[in-house]
C-alpha positions as CSV (number, residue, x, y, z in Angstrom):
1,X,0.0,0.0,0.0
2,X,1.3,3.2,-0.9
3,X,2.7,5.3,2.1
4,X,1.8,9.6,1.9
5,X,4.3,11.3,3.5
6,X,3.2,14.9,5.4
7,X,4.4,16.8,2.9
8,X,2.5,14.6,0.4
9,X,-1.1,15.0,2.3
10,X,-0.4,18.7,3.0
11,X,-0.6,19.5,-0.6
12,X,-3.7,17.2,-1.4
13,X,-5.7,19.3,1.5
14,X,-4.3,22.5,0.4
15,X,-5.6,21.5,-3.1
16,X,-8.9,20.2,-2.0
17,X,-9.3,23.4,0.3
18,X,-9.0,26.1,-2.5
19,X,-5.9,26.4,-0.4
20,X,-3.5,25.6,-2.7
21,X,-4.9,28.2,-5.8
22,X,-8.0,30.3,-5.6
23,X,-11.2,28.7,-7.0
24,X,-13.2,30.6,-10.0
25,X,-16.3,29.4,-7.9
26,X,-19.6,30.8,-6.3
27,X,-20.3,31.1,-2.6
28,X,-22.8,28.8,-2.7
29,X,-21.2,26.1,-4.4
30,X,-17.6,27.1,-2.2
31,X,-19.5,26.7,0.7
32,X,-20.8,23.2,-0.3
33,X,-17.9,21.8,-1.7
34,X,-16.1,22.7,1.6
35,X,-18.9,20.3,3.5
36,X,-19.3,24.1,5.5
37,X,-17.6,26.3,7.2
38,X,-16.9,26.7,11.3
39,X,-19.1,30.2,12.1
40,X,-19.0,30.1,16.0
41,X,-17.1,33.5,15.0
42,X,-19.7,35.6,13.0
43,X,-17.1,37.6,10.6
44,X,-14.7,34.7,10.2
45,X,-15.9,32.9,7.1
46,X,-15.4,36.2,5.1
47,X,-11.8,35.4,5.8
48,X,-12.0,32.0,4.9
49,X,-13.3,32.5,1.8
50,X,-11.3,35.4,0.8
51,X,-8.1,33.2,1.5
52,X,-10.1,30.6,-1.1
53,X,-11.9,32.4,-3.6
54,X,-10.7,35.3,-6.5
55,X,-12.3,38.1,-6.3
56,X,-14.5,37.4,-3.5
57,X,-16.7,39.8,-2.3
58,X,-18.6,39.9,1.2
59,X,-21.8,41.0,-0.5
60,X,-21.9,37.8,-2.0
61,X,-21.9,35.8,1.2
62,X,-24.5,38.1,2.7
63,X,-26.6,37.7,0.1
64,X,-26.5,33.9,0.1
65,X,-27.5,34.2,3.7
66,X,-30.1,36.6,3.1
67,X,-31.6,34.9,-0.2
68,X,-31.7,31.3,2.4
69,X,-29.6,30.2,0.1
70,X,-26.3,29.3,3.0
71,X,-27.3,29.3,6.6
72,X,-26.2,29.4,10.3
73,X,-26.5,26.2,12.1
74,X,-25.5,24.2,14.6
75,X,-24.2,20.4,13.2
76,X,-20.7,19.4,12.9
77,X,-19.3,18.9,16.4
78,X,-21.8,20.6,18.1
79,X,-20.8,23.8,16.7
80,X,-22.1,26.6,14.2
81,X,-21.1,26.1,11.0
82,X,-22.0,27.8,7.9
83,X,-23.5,25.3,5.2
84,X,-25.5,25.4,2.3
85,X,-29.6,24.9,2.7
86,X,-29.4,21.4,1.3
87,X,-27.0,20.2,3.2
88,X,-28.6,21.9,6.2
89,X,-31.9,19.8,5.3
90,X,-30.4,16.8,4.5
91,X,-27.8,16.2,7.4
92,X,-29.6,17.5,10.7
93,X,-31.5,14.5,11.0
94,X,-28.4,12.4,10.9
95,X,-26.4,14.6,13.7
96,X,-29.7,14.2,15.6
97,X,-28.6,12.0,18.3
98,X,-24.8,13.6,18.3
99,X,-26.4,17.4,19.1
100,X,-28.7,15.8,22.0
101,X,-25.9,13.4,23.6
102,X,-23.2,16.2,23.3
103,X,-25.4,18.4,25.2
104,X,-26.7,15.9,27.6
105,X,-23.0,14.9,28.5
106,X,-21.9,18.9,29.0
107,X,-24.5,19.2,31.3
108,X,-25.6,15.9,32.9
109,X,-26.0,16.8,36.6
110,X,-27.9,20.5,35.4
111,X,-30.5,18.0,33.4
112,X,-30.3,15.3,35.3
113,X,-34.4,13.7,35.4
114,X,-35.0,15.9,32.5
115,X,-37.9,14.2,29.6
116,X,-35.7,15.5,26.6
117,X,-38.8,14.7,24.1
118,X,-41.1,16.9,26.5
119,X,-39.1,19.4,26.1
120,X,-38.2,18.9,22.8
121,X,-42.8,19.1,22.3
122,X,-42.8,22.5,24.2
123,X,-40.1,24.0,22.3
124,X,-41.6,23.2,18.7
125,X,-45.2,24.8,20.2
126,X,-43.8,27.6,21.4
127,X,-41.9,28.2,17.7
128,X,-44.9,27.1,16.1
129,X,-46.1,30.9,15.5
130,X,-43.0,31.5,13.2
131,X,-42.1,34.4,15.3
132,X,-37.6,34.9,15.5
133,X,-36.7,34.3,19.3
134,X,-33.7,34.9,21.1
135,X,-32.9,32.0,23.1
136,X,-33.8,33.9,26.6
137,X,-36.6,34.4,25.2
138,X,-37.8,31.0,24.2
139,X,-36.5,29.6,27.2
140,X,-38.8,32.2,29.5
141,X,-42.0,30.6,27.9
142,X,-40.8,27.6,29.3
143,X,-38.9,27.7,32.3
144,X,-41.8,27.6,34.5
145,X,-42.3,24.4,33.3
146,X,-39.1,23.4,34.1
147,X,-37.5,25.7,36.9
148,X,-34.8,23.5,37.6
149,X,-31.9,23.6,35.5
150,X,-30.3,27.0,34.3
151,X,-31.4,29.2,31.7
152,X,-28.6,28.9,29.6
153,X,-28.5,25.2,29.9
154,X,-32.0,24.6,29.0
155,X,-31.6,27.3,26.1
156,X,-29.0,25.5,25.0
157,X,-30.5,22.1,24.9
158,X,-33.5,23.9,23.2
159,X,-31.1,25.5,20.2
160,X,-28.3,23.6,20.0
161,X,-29.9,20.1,20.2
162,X,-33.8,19.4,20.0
163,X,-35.2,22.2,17.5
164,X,-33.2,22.2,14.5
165,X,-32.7,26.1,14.1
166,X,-31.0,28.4,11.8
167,X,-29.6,31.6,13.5
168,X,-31.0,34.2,11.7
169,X,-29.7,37.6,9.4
170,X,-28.4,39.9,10.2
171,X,-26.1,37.8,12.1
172,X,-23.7,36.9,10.4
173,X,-23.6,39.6,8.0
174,X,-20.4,41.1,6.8
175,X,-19.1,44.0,9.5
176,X,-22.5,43.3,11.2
177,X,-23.0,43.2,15.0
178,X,-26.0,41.3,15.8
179,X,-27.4,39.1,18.6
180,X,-28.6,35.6,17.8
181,X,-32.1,35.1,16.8
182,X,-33.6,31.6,16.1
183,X,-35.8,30.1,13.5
184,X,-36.7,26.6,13.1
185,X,-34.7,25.5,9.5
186,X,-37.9,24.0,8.0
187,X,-39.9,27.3,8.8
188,X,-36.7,29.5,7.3
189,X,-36.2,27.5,4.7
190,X,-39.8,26.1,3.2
191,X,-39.0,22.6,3.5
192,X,-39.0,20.2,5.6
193,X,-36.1,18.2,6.9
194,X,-34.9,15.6,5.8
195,X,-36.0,12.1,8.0
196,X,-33.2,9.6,8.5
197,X,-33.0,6.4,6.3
198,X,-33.7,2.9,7.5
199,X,-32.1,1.7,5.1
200,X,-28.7,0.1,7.6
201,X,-26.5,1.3,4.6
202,X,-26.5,4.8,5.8
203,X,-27.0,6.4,2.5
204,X,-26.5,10.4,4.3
205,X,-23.9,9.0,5.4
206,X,-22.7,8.0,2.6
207,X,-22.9,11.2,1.0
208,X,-20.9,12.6,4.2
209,X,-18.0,10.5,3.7
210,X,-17.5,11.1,-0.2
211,X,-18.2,15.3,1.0
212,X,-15.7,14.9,3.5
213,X,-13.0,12.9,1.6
214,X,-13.3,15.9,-1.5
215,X,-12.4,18.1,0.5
216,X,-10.3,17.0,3.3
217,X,-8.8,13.3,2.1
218,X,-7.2,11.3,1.8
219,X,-8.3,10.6,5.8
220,X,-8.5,7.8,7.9
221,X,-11.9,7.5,9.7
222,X,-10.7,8.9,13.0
223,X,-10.5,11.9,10.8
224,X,-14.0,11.3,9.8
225,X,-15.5,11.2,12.9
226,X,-13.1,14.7,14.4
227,X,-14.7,16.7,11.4
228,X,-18.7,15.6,12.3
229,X,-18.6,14.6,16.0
230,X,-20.4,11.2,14.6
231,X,-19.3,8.0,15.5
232,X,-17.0,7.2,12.2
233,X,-20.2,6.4,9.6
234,X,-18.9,2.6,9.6
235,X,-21.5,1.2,7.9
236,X,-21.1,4.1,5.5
237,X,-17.3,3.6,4.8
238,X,-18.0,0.1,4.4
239,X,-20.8,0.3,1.7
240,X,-18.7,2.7,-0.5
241,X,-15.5,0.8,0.9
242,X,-15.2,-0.6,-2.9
243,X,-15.2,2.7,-4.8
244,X,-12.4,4.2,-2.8
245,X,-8.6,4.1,-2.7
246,X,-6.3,3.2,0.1
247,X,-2.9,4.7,1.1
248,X,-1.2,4.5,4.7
249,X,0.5,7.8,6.4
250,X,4.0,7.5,7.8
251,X,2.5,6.7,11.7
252,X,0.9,3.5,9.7
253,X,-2.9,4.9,9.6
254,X,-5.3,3.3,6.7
255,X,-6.2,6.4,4.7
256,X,-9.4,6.5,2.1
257,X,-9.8,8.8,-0.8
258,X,-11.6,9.3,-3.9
259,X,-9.7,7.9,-7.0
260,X,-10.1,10.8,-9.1
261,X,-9.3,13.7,-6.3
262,X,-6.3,15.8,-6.7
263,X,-3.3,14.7,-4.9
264,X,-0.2,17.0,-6.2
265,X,3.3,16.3,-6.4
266,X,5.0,17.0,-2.8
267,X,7.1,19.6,-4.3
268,X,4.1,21.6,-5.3
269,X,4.5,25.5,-4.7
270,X,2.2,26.7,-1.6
271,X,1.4,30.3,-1.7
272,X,0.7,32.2,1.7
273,X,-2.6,32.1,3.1
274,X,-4.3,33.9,6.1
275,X,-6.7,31.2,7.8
276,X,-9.6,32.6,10.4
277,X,-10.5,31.7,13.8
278,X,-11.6,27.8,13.8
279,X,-11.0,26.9,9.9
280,X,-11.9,23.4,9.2
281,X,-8.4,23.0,7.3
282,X,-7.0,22.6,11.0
283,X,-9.9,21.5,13.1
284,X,-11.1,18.8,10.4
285,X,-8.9,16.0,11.6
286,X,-8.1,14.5,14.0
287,X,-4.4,13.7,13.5
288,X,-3.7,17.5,12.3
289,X,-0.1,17.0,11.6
290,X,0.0,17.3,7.9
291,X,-0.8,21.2,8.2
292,X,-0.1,21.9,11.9
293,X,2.7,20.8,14.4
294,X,2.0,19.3,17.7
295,X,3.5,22.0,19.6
296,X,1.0,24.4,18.0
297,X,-2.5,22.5,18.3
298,X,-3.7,24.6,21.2
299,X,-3.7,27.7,18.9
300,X,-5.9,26.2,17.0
301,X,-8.9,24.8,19.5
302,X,-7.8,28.8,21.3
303,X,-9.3,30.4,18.0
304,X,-5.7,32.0,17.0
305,X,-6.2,33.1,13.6
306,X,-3.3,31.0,11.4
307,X,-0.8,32.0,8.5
308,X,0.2,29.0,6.3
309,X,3.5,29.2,4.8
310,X,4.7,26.2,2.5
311,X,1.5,25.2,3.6
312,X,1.8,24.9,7.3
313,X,1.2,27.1,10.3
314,X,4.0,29.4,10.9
315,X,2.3,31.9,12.5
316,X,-0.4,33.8,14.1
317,X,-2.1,37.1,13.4
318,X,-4.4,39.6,14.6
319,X,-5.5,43.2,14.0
320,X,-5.6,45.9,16.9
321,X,-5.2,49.5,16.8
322,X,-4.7,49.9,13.1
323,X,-2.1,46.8,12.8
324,X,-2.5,44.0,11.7
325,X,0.1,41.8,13.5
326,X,1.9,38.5,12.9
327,X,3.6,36.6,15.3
328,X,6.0,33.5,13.5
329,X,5.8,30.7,15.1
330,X,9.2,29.7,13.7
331,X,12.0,31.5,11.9
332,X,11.2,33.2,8.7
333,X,13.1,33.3,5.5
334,X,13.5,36.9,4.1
335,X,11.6,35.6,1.1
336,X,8.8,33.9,3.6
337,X,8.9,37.0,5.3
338,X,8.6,39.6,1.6
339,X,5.9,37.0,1.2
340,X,4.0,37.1,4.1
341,X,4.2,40.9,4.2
342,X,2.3,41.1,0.5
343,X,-0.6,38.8,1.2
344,X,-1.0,40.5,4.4
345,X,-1.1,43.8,2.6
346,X,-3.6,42.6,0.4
347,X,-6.1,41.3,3.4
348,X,-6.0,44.6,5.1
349,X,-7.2,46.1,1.7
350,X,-10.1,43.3,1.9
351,X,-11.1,43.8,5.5
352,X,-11.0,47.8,4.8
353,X,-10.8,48.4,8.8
354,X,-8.7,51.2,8.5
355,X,-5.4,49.5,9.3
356,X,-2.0,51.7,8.8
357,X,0.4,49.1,9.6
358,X,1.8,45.4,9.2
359,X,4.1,44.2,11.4
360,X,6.0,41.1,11.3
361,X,7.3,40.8,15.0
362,X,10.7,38.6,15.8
363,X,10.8,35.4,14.7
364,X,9.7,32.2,17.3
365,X,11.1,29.4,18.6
């Protein structure tokens, strides 16, 4: 079995990420080949799609959230991610059980005795008029019912886990400071959700893995699992098992790809690239190593915005006071550093917040 050095799966995410060259693509269709986009951080997907798209432009983006054609949702991991409606519709029901155990487990003693269906009824009946709600606000039509476990934690349960909801423009709207406002997803969108499959071949699942292995692959299935939070799809892997490919990563892990998907020579160039809070380039696996180095994984679960150079995070940036700063995590090149300097340029022209200044500070360990 072929064996992919770091180098070698480095530059077949890159590729797969729009990492490696901008795409000539829409938002929409940016957005879906990605399998979404981490959001816990309202403005961050601008960045992300910036880094990945020519000639993006933030209007674009607000007007796929606007037009219902993207939305805000929690799925992957328990956490909001930016996806496209259909994917929206046709996954929830399959993270189901992942969004209520997740919660459950965060909270077990504050819910402890606690009929999740009943409350699961009570919160569909109170969103039943189709009226926006903050989530204080759905949770006080229902907290005399049950007075026992915190707000937050029963809001939470409510918005996170049993009501599928989408958060609502003008969140998440480019330079936009708004508070979160829920929906149900079928009432936002039209339609209704898609209801999981009997059929014990796990065809959303399916679809997940082939998503996930475009983008992200080759991957091994603990990879799998880190991006979704879902137990691995094995069923899933095991009825598409035949139309995949199979290489092995230097630490000896069985990865699966598509046959067809791009996997560029190691030597391949890798421009720089600013990375926001959270991207799923880092947080997608769950052995990170081909684009991050051990040392380095808290910054990444911290929400430290990243700068890949040849492809791998060498440093961290931020912007404060008119600068836009970057910290290397390692020792530069002059030529890294010219290079670093000129994308960075170029992103405070995008985020147009005024900044004066880039500053590359001293070089880190």
């Amino acid at each position: 079995m072929t064996v992919l050095d770091t180098r070698a799966l480095n530059r077949a995410t890159l590729a797969r990420q729009y990492l490696l060259g901008r795409a000539d693509t829409s938002v929409h269709d940016a957005v879906a080949h990605l399998c979404g986009m981490q959001a816990q951080e309202p403005q961050e997907p601008f960045i992300g799609l910036w880094s990945r798209l020519h000639a993006f432009r933030p209007q674009d983006l607000d007007d796929a959230l606007t037009g219902r054609k993207v939305v805000r949702t929690h799925l992957m991991r328990r956490t909001v991610h930016l996806v496209t409606a259909d994917d929206a519709l046709a996954w929830r029901a399959r993270h189901d059980t992942m969004l209520r155990q997740r919660v459950m487990a965060t909270y077990r003693s504050e819910l402890a005795g606690i009929d999740v269906e009943e409350v699961a009824a009570a919160g569909r009946a109170v969103m039943a008029d189709q009226q926006p709600r903050t989530m204080a606000a759905l949770v006080e039509q229902l907290e005399g019912r049950w007075p026992t476990p915190p707000r937050r934690v029963l809001g939470e349960l409510l918005v996170a886990a049993l009501v599928p909801m989408v958060q609502l423009p003008p969140r998440g709207l480019w330079r936009t400071r708004a508070g979160v406002r829920n929906l149900p997803l079928a009432t936002w969108l039209g339609r209704d959700i898609d209801p999981l499959s009997s059929d014990d071949r796990d065809p959303t699942g399916q679809q997940m893995v082939r998503r996930y292995l475009a983008a992200h692959g080759p991957a091994a299935t603990a990879d799998l699992r880190s991006w979704c939070g879902l137990a691995g799809l094995p069923a899933a892997v095991e009825a598409i098992r035949e139309e995949l490919v199979a290489f092995r990563d230097e630490r000896g892990r069985v990865l699966l790809d598509l046959p067809d998907a791009p996997r560029p020579h190691p030597d391949t160039p890798a421009p720089v690239r600013f990375l926001p809070a959270f991207d799923n380039v880092i947080l997608g696996y769950h052995d990170r190593s081909r684009i991050i180095d051990d040392a380095h994984l808290g910054l990444s679960v911290a929400g430290r915005r990243a700068v890949l150079v040849d492809g791998r995070v060498a440093a961290t940036w931020t912007v404060h006071d008119e600068q836009l700063a970057i910290t290397p995590l390692r020792p530069l090149s002059s030529p890294e550093r010219e290079a670093v300097h000129a994308e960075a340029l170029a992103l405070t022209v995008f985020l147009d917040e005024g900044v004066e200044r880039v500053h590359i500070t001293a070089d880190g360990a």
